[in-house]
C-alpha positions as CSV (number, residue, x, y, z in Angstrom):
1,X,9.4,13.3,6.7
2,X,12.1,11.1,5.1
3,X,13.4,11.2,8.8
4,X,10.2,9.5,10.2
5,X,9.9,6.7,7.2
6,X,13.4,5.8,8.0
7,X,12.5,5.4,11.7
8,X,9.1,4.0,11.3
9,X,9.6,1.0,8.5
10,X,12.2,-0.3,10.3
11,X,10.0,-0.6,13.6
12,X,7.4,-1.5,11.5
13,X,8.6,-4.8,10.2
14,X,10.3,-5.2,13.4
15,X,7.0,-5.6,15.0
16,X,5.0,-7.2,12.0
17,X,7.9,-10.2,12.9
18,X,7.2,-10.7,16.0
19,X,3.4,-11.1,14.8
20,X,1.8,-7.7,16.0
21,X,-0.3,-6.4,13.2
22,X,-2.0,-3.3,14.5
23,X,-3.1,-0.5,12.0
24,X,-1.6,-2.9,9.3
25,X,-4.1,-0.8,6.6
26,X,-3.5,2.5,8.1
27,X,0.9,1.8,8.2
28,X,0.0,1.6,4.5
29,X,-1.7,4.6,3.9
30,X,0.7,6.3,6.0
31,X,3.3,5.5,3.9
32,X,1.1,5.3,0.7
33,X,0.2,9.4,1.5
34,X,4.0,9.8,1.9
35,X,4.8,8.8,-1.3
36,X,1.8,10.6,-2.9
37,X,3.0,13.9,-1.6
38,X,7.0,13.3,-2.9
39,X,5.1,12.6,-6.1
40,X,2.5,15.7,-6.0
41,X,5.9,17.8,-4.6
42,X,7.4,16.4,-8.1
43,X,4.6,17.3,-10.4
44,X,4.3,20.9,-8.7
45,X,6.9,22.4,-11.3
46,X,5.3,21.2,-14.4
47,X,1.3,21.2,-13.9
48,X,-1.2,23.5,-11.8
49,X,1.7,24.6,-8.8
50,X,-1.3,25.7,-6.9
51,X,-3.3,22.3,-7.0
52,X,-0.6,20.2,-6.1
53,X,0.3,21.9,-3.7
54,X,-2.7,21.8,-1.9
55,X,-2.4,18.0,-2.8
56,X,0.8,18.0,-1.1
57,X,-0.4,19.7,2.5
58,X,-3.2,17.2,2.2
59,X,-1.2,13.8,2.0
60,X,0.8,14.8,4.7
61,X,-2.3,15.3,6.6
62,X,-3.5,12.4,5.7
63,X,-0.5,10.2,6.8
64,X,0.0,12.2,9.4
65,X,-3.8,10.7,11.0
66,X,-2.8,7.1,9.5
67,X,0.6,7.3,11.5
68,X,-0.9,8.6,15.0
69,X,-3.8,5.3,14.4
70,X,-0.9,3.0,13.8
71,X,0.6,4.3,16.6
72,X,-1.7,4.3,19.2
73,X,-3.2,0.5,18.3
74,X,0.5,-0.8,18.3
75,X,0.9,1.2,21.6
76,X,-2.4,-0.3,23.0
77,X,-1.7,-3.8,21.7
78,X,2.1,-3.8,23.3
79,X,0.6,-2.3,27.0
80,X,-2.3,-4.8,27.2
81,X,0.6,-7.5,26.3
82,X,2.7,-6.1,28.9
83,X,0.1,-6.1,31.3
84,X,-0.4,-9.8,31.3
């Protein structure tokens, strides 16, 4: 996962510069699930192991949808640009 934030942020603002802002709220929840499951991975020692780890699985679902929306409306956006 660390792996695909340090891929997708970069191409992120890349593209947000150059003024395409597709999936701009779900980019965020992408990367705000990401962090949420770092922390819930964190927390898993100390309270309910069981709970946050279900917690865990969940974010990374979660960002996993918000990433594939981003994706496909940035890859729709940049083919109906090349297409013109």
């Amino acid at each position: 996962m660390l792996l695909a934030a340090i891929v997708a942020v970069p191409a992120w603002i890349y593209y947000g510069r150059l003024g395409y802002r597709p999936g701009r709220g779900a980019g965020v929840v992408a990367l705000a699930a990401l962090f949420a499951s770092y922390l819930f991975n964190v927390l898993e020692v100390f309270v309910a192991p069981e709970l946050m780890n279900a917690l865990q699985h969940l974010a990374y679902g979660v960002a996993g949808v918000a990433a594939a929306v981003t994706a496909i409306r940035l890859h729709r956006l940049l083919t109906t640009e090349g297409a013109r």
